[in-house]
Each structure stands twice: as structure tokens, then as C-alpha cells.
N, C-alpha and C positions, 0 to 999 in steps of 0.2 A: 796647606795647599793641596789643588786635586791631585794625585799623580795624571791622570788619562790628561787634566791641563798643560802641565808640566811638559808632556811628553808632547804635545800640540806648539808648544815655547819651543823646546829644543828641534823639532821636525823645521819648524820655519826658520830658524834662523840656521840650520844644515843647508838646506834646501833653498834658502834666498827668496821663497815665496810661498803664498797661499796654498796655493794649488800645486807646486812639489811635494809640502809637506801632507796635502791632503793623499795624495797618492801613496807617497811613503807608508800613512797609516794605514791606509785603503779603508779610508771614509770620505764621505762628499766634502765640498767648499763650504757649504754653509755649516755642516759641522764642525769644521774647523774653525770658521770664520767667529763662530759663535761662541769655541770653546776660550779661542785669543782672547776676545773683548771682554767675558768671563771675569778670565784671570786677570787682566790689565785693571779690570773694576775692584776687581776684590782688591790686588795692590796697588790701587789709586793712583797707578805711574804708567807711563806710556813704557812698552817694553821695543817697540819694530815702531822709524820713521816707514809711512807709506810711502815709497819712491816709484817714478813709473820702470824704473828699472827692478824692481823688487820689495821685498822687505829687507830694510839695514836695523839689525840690532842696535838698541839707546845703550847707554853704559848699566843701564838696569838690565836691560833683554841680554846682554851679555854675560851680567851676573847671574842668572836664571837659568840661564842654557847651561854654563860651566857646573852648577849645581847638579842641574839635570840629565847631562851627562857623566856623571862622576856617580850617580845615583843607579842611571838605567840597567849597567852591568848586572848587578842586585838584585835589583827588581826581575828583571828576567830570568836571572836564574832562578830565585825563589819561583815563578811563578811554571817555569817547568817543571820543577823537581815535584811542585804538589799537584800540577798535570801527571806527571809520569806513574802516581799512585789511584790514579781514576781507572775502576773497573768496569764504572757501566758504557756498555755499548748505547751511548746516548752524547748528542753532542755535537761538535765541530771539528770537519778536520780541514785545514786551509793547504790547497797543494799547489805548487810554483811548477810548472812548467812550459816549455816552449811552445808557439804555433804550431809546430807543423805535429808535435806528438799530439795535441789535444784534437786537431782538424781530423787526423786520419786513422789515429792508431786508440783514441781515450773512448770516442761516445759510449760504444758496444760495453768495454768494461765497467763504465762510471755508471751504466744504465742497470749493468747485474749484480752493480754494490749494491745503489739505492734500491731496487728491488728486493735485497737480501737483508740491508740492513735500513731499514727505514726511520729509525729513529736517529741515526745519525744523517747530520747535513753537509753536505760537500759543497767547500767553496774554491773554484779553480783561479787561479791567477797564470794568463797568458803572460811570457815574458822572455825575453832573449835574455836578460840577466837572468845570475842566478840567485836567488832573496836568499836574507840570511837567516838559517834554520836556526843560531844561537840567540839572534834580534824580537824570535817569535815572528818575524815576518809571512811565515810559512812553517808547515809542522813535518809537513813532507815537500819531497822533490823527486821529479819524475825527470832523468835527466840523459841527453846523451853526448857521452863523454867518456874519454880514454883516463880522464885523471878527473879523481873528486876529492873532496877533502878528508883529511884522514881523520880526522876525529869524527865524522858522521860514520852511521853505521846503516845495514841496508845489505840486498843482494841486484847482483848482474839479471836482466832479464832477457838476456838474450844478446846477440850484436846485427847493428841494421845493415844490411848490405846494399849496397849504391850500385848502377848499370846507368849508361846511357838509353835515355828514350826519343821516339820520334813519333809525332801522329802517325795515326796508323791510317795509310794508304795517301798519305801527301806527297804529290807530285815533287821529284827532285832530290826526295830526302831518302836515307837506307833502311831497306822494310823486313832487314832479317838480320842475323850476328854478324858483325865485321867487325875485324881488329882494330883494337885500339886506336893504333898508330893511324889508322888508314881514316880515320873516325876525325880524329886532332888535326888532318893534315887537306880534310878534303870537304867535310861536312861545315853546312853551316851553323853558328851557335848561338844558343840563350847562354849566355854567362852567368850565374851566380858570385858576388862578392860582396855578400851583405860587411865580413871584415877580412879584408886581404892578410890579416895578421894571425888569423885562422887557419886548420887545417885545409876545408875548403877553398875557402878563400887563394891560399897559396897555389892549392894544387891548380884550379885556374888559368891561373896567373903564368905557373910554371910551363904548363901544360898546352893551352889553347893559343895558338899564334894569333894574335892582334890582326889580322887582316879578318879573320876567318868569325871572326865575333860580329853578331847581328845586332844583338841587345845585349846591356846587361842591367841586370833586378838588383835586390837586395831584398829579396825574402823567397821561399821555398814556394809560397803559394803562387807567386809571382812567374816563377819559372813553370807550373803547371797551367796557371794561364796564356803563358805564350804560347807554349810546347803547342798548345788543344789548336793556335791559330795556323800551325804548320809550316812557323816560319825559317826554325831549327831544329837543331837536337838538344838535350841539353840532360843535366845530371840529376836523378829524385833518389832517395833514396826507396827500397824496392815496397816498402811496405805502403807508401804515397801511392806508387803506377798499381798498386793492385786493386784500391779503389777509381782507376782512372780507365774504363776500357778502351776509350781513342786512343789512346797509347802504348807502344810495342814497344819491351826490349832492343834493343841492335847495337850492344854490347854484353862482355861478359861481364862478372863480378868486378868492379876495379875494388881491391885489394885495400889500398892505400887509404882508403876512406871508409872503411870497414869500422864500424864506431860501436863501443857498448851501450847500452841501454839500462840506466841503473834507477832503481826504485831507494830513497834515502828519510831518513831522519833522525834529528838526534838523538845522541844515548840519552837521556834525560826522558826520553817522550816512549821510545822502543818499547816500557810494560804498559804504558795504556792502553785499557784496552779497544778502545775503538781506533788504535792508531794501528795495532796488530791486525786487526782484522781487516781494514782498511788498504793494507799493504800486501795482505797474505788473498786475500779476495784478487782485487785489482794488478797483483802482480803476476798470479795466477794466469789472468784472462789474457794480461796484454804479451806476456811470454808466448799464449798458445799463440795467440793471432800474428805476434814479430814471427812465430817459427814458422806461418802458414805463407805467410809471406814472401819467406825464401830469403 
């Protein structure tokens, strides 16, 4: 049997559907759809009833998934470890990170890799999750966070620093530094809580009195689109307001939200060599521009 089938078996019945597993892979529906019916043909047995609630594993798709996940551990490591001995700068590098680093802080640096290195192709996966570098999901991660996982290796590129922002010259709101306190206690706000079980999140929560809250988003880009309508203040972090001119400062550093910026991948992949360069280029660029940033 194929493994890349195999792994199409195991993806749908993780995932309870087509179209989870097809994401998991990060290949389209009809190639998954294609690779299922494949495998179900080759072993002449239905593996997933189609329900409209998903796909449910038969007592065959169950027996194939257990297989293939008992297998993929394996597979993946064999398939980093003969990654991690590729010296040509030629290739794929697949990188997992967030919205808001790819929107404001990535184009500039991703634009003077592939400039620098053209033989190598970069492929970005936007994501609030963090994919998993041992699954092969991603080979790198560009990440910001106070705690990463300790078997990845990688360096710090900086830490991003967070201020309150407000349009700049909208009536009603504060058009210069004021404290904190006077900020939380009088201003109006864009909230941020994409998860209140998060740093930000919390701080919020803790912080913003519930009267004084206008909206609230669940995404970064979200909160720069409101900020632009002038309806509040609310929190970017700094390297976001420096591509934003309609918006001004009118806080200081808040501290508390002070986050690293970390560039990662696995020890297995760390001597490839387009994963080196890849990392030592682009880590290079996005350091200068976090520090320009302030």
C-alpha cells in the first residue's frame, strides 16, 4: 500500500472529514478525495461510511488508521533525518506562522530570501496554531512566544513591544502619551480576545473595564481595522502601527505584553542546507525590521 494513501486514511478519520484531512495535509479535496477512493479500490473494502455529519471509520478504516498511525512516527523521522543531510540550496522550505507576523513584519524579508535564494521555494502557512515541526507539518516556525518547545532549536529575534494606539486626529480620543491607568479608565476601546486563556487575552479582560469596551475582534488585523474607523483605542503590537500612519502612539511600552519573537526548527532539519540559510537570511531581515520598529 501507498504510504502518501495511507496517510490520507489516517488524516480522515483524525479529522472526521474530507476536507479536515485535506487541510491537515495541505493538499486540496479532490486530492484527497481521489487518494481515499484509490486506496478503498485497491482494498476492495469501503474504509469511512459517508455521513452528513462526516466521515465514520468501518471496522476496516479503523484497522488502517491504527496501522497507520503506529507507522507514521517512522516514517517521519526517517524522512527528516535523510532531510537534515541535503546540502543543496535547492528545494522546499514550508513555514508555519501567525497572521499578523506574515501581514506586517514577513513580505520585505521573504522578498530578499527569494531574491537571494531562488532556487529554493517558500511555502507560508498562515495559522494561529502552532503545526507540528516533528509531524513534518512545517520545517520551520516563525513564532511569537514567551515558551516554545524545548526540543526545537532556533534563536530569539528580537521581542515585540505592544503600546496603545488611537487614529490619528479623531475627535474624542487621546492624541499624545497618557498614562496607562487614565487610558483603561476613560478611553474608549477595540478589545482584542481572540482566547481569553491567553496572555492577551487575560490582560483585557483584567484590565479594560466592561463599560468602557466599544467592540470586541478576535484577530490583530481586526483591531487595525477598527482603530483606522476612530472608534477607540486599542492595543497593536508596535511593529503592526509602524506600517499604519493614521495611527499614533498614546501610550507607553505596556511591559506585560512584551513577547519574544522566535525563528525555530527541528534538530533533525537544523544542517540542511537550505533550511540554514533560510533561517539565517530571513532571521537576519525580520530582527533588523522588529528592532526598527521599536
Amino acid at each position: 500500500m501507498d504510504w502518501d494513501d495511507l496517510r490520507v486514511a489516517l488524516a480522515v478519520a483524525e479529522a472526521g472529514s474530507l476536507a479536515g484531512a485535506a487541510r491537515a495535509l495541505n493538499v486540496n479535496h479532490t486530492t484527497a478525495l481521489r487518494r481515499l477512493d484509490a486506496l478503498e479500490a485497491r482494498l476492495r473494502t469501503r474504509l469511512f461510511d459517508r455521513r452528513r455529519g462526516g466521515y465514520v471509520p468501518t471496522e476496516a478504516g479503523e484497522m488502517v488508521a491504527d496501522e497507520a498511525r503506529a507507522v507514521a512516527p517512522r516514517i517521519d523521522d526517517l524522512e527528516r533525518r535523510l532531510l537534515g543531510r541535503d546540502l543543496r540550496l535547492t528545494g522546499s522550505v514550508r513555514v508555519t506562522t501567525a497572521f499578523v507576523t506574515m501581514a506586517y513584519l514577513l513580505p520585505r524579508p521573504l522578498a530578499e530570501f527569494a531574491l537571494r535564494h531562488p532556487g529554493i521555494e517558500v511555502e507560508v502557512a498562515e495559522s494561529a496554531a502552532l503545526l507540528d515541526l516533528s509531524r513534518r507539518q512545517a520545517d520551520v516556525a516563525l513564532r511569537l512566544s514567551r515558551q516554545v518547545p524545548e526540543h526545537w532549536v532556533g534563536r530569539t529575534l528580537g521581542t515585540a513591544q505592544y503600546r496603545v494606539y488611537a487614529r490619528r486626529g479623531a475627535a474624542g480620543l487621546p492624541q499624545r502619551r497618557t498614562p496607562l491607568p487614565a487610558l483603561l479608565a476613560n478611553a474608549p476601546w477595540i478589545s482584542f480576545e481572540r482566547e481569553p486563556s491567553n496572555r492577551y487575552g487575560r490582560w483585557m479582560l483584567e484590565h479594560i473595564p466592561a463599560q468602557q469596551v466599544r467592540l470586541r475582534v478576535d484577530m490583530f488585523n481586526s483591531v487595525v481595522a477598527m482603530l483606522r474607523t476612530g472608534l477607540g483605542v486599542g492595543v497593536l503590537p508596535t511593529f503592526v502601527a509602524a506600517h499604519e500612519p493614521q495611527l499614533v502612539a498614546v501610550s507607553a511600552t505596556i511591559e506585560a505584553l512584551s513577547t519574544p519573537l522566535w525563528v525555530l526548527t527541528h534538530p533533525d532539519l537544523r544542517r540542511t542546507a537550505r533550511i540554514q540559510a533560510f533561517m539565517q537570511v530571513l532571521g537576519d531581515a525580520v530582527a533588523r525590521d522588529l528592532k526598527e520598529a521599536g
